[in-house]
KOLDO-599501 format. One record per residue (C-alpha): residue number from 1; residue in one letter; z negated, x negated, y negated. Coordinates in Angstrom, 1 decimal, padded with zeros to 4 digits. Layout:
N
{num: NUM; residuo: A; up: Z; east: X; north: Y};
...
This chain:
210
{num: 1; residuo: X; up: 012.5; east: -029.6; north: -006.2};
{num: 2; residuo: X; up: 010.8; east: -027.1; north: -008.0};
{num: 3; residuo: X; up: 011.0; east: -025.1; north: -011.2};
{num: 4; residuo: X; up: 007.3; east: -024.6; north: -010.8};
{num: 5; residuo: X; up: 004.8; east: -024.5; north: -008.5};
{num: 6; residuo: X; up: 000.9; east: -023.0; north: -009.0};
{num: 7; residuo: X; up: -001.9; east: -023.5; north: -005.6};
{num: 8; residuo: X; up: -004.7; east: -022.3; north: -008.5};
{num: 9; residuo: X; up: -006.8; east: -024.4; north: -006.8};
{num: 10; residuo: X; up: -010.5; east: -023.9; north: -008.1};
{num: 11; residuo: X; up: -009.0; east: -021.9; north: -010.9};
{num: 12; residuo: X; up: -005.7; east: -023.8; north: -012.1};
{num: 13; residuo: X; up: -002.8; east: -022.6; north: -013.0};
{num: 14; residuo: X; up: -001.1; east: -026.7; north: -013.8};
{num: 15; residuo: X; up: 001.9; east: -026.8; north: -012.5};
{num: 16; residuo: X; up: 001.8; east: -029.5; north: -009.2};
{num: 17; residuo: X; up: 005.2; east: -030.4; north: -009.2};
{num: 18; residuo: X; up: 006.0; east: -030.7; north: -012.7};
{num: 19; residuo: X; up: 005.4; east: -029.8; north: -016.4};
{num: 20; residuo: X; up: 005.5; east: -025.6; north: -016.3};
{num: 21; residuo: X; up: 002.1; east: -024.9; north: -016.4};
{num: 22; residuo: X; up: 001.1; east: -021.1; north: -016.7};
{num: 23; residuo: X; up: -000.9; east: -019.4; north: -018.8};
{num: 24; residuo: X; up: -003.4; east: -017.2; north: -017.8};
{num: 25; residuo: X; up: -002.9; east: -013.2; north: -020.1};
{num: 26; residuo: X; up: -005.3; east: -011.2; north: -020.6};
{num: 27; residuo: X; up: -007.8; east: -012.9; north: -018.5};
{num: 28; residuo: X; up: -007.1; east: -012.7; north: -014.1};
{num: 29; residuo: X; up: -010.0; east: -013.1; north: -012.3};
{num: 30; residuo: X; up: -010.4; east: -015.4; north: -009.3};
{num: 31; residuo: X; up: -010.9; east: -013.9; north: -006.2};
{num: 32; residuo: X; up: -010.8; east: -015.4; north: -002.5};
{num: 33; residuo: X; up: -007.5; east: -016.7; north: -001.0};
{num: 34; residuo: X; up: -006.7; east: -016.2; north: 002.6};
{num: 35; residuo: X; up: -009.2; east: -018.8; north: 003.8};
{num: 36; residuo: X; up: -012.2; east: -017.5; north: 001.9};
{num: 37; residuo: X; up: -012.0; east: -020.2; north: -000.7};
{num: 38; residuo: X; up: -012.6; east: -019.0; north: -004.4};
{num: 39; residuo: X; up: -008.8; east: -020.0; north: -005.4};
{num: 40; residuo: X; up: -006.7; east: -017.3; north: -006.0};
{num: 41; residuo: X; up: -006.1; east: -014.6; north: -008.9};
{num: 42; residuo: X; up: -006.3; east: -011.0; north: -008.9};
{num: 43; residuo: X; up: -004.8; east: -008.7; north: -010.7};
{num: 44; residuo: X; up: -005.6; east: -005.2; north: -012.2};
{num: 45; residuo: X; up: -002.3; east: -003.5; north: -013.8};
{num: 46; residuo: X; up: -004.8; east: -001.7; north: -016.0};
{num: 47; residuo: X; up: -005.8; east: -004.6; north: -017.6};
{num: 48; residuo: X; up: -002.5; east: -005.7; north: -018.9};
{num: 49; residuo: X; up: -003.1; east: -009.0; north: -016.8};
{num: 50; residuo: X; up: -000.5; east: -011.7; north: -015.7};
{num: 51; residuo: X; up: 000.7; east: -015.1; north: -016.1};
{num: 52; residuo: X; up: 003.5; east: -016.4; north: -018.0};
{num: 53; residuo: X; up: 005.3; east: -020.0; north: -017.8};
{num: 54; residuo: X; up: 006.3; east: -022.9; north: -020.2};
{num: 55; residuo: X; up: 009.7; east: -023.6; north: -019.7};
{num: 56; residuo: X; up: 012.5; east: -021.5; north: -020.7};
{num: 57; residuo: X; up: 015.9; east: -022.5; north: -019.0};
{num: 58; residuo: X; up: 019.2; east: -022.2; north: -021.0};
{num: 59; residuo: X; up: 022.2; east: -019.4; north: -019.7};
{num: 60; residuo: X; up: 023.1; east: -018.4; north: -017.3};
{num: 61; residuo: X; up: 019.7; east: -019.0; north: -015.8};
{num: 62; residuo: X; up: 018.4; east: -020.2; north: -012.2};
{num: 63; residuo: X; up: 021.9; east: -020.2; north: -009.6};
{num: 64; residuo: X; up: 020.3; east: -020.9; north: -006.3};
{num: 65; residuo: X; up: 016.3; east: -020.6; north: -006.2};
{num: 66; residuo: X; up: 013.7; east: -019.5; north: -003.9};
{num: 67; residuo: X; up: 011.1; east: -017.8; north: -004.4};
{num: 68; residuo: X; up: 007.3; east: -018.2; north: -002.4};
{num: 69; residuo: X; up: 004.4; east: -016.2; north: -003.1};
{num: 70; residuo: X; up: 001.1; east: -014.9; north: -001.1};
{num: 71; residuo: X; up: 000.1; east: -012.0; north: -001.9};
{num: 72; residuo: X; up: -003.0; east: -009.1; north: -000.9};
{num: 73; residuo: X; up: -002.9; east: -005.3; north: -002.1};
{num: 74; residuo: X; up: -003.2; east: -001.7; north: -001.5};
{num: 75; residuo: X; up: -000.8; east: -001.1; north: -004.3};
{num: 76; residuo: X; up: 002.1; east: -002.2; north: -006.0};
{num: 77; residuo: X; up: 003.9; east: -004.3; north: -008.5};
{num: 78; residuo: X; up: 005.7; east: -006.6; north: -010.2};
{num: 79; residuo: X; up: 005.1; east: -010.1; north: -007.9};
{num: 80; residuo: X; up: 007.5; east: -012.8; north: -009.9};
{num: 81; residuo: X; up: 010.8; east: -012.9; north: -011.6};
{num: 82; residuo: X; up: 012.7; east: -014.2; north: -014.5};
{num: 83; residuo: X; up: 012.8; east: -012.3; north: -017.8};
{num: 84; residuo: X; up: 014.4; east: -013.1; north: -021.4};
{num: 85; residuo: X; up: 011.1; east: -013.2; north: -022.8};
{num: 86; residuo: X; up: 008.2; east: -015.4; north: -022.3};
{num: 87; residuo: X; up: 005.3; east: -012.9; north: -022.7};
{num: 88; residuo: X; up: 005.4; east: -009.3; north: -023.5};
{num: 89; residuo: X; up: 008.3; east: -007.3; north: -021.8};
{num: 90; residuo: X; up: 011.5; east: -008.6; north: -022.0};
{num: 91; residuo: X; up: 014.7; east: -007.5; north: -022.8};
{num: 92; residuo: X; up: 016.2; east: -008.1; north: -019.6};
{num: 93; residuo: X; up: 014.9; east: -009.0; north: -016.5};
{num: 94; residuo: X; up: 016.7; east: -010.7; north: -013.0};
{num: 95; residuo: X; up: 015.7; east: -012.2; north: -010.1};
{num: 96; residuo: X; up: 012.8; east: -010.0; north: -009.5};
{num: 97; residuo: X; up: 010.3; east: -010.2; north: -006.4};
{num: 98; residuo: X; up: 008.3; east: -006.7; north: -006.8};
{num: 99; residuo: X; up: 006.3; east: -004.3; north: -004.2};
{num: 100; residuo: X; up: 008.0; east: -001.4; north: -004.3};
{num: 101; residuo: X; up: 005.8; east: 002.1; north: -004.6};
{num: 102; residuo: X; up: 005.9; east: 002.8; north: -000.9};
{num: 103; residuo: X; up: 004.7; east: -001.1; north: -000.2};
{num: 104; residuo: X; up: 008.1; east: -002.3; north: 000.7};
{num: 105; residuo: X; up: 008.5; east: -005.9; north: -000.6};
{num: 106; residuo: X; up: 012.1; east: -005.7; north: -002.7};
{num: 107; residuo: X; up: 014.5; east: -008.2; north: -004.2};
{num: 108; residuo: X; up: 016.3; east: -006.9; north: -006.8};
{num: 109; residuo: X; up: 019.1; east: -008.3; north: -009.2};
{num: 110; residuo: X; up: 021.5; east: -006.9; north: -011.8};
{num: 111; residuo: X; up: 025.0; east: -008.8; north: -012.1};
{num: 112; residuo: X; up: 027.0; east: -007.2; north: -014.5};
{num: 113; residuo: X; up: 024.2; east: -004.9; north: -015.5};
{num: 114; residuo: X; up: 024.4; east: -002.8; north: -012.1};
{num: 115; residuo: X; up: 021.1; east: -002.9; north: -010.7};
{num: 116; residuo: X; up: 021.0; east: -003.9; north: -007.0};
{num: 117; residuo: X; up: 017.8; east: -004.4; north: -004.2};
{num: 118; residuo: X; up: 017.2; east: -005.8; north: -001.2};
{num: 119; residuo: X; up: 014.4; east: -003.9; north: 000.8};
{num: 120; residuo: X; up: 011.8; east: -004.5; north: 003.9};
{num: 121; residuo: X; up: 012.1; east: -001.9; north: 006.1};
{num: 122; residuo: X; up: 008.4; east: -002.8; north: 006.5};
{num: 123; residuo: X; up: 005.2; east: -001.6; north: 004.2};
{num: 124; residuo: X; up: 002.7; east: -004.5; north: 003.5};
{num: 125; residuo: X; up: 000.5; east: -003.0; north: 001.2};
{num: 126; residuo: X; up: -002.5; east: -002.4; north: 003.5};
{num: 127; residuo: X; up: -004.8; east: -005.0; north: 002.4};
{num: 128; residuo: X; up: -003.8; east: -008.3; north: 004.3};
{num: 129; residuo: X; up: -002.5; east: -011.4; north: 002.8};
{num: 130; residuo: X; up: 001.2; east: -011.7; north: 003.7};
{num: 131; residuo: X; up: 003.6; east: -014.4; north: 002.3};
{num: 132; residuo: X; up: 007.0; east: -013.9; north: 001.0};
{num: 133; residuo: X; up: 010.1; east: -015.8; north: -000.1};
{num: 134; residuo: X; up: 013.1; east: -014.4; north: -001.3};
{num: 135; residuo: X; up: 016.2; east: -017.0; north: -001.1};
{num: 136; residuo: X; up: 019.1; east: -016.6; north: -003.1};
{num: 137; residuo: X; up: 022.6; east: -018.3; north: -003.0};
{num: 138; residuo: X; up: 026.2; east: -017.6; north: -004.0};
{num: 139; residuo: X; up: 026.9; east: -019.0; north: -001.0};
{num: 140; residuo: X; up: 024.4; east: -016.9; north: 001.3};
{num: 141; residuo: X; up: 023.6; east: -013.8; north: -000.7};
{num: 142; residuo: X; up: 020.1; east: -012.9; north: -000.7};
{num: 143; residuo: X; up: 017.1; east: -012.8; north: 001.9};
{num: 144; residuo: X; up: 013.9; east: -011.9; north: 002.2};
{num: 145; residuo: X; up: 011.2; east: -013.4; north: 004.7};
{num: 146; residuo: X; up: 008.0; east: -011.9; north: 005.6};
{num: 147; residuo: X; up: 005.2; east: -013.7; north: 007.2};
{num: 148; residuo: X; up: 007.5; east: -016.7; north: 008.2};
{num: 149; residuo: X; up: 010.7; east: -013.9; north: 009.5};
{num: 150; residuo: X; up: 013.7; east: -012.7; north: 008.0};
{num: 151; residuo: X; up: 012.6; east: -009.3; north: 006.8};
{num: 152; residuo: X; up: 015.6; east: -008.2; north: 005.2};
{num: 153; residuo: X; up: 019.2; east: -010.0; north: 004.5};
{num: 154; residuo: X; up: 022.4; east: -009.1; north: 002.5};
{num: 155; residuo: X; up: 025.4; east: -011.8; north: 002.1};
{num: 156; residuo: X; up: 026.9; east: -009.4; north: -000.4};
{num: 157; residuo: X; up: 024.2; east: -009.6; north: -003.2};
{num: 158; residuo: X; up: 025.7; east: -013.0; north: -003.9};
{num: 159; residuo: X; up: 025.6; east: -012.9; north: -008.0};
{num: 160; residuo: X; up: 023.1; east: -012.9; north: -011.2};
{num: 161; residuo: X; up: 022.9; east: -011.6; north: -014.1};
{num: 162; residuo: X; up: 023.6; east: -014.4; north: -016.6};
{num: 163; residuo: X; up: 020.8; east: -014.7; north: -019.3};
{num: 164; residuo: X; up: 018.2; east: -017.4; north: -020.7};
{num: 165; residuo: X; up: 014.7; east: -016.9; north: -019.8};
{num: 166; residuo: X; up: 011.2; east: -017.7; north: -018.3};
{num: 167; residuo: X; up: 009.7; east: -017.3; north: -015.1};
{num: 168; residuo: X; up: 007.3; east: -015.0; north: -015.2};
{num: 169; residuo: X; up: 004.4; east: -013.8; north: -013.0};
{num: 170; residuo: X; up: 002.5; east: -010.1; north: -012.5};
{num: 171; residuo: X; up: 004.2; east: -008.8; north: -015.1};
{num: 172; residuo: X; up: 007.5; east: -007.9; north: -017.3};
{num: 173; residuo: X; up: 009.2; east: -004.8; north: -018.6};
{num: 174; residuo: X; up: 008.9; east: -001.8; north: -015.8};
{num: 175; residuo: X; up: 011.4; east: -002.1; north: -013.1};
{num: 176; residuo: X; up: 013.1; east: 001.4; north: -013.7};
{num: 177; residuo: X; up: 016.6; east: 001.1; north: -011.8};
{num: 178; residuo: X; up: 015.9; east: -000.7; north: -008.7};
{num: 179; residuo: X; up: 014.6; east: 000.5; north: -005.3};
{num: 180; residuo: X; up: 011.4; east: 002.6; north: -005.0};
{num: 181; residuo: X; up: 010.3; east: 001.1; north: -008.4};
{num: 182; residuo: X; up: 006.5; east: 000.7; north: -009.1};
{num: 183; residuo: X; up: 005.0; east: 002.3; north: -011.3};
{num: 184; residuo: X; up: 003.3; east: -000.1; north: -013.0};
{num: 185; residuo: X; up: 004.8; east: -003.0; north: -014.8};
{num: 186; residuo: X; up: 002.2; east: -004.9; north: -013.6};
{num: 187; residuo: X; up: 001.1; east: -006.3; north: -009.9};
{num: 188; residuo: X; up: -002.2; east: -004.4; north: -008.9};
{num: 189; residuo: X; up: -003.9; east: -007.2; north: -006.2};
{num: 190; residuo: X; up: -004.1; east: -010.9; north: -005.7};
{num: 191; residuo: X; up: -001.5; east: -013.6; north: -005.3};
{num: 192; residuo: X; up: -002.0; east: -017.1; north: -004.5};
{num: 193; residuo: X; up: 000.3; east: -020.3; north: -004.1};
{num: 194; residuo: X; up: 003.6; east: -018.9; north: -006.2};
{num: 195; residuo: X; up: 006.3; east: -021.4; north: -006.5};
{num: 196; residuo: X; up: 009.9; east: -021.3; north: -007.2};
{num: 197; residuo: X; up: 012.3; east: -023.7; north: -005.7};
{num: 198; residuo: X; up: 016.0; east: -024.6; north: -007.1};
{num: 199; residuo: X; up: 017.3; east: -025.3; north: -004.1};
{num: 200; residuo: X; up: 017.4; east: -022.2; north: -000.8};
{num: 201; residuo: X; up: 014.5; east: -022.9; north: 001.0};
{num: 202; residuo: X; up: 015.1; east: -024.3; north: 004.4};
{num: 203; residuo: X; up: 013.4; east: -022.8; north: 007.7};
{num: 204; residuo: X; up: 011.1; east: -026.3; north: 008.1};
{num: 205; residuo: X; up: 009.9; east: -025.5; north: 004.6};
{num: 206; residuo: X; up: 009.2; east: -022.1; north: 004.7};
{num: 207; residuo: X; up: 007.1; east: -022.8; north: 008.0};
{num: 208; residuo: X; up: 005.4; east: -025.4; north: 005.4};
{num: 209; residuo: X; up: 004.4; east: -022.8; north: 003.1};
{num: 210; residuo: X; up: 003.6; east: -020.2; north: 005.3};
């Protein structure tokens, strides 16, 4: 199942497999998705704008998760994540899904407050839509897929940070610390069909989303 999961068709961010709906901040715009339909967001990290969820989930947070997201840009950012806070910047932040400054998508968690990322050797900022899931497990440690193919994989990033919090989308407190950091706090571009499953996704269901 999912924690949440947003398709924003014609404009909606209602969660479609549950209750934790988003909430538009400071006013996305819709742009086109990847088929030329009118039902994605985009995002301009000057404009402070990103989405925040419902649902806050109790220590020590999300164990095994997985997270999905198309995205488009020439830039970078802050894609999805979880964070202590529901809106604002939180005070910590885990689990994060960013595009780094060079346009390498990262993965980057903090287990015992030592900041740790998983990279792409690939850029994808250059203006296409690409997907991405990052899986996470103790289990399996954590992965990134690109475009439907393991982009990037390390079994030894196999622990969280444990902390209560929110999913949050486009947006938390800057990502100083981890890999080829942003500089914005905020995703610059548009995203489109963002979910986050509890379970690792598997290869059948990636296809799905992809």
């Amino acid at each position: 199942s999912y924690y949440f999961s947003y398709g924003f068709t014609g404009g909606s961010v209602s969660d479609i497999a549950g209750s934790n709906n988003g909430t538009l901040r400071n006013a996305p715009t819709i742009t086109t998705d990847r088929y030329g339909a009118a039902n994605a967001y985009s995002f301009a990290s000057g404009s402070s704008q990103y989405i925040s969820t419902a649902t806050s989930y109790a220590s020590p947070g999300p164990q095994t998760f997985s997270i999905s997201v198309w995205f488009q840009t020439t830039s970078s950012g802050y894609l999805v994540g979880f964070g202590s806070s529901q809106t604002g910047n939180s005070t910590s932040i885990e689990r994060v899904l960013y595009l780094a400054s060079n346009g390498q998508v990262c993965f980057g968690l903090q287990p015992g407050g030592i900041k740790k990322t998983l990279s792409t050797i690939s850029a994808y900022n250059d203006g296409g839509w690409h997907h991405a899931v990052a899986t996470f497990s103790v289990a399996n440690g954590s992965n990134i897929y690109i475009d439907g193919a393991l982009a990037a994989s390390d079994p030894t990033m196999n622990a969280v940070f444990s902390t209560a919090g929110y999913w949050r989308i486009a947006h938390d407190i800057a990502l100083t610390g981890w890999a080829n950091a942003p500089a914005s706090a905020y995703f610059n571009g548009a995203l489109d069909d963002i979910a986050v499953a509890n379970t690792e996704l598997t290869t059948a269901q990636k296809n799905v989303l992809y």
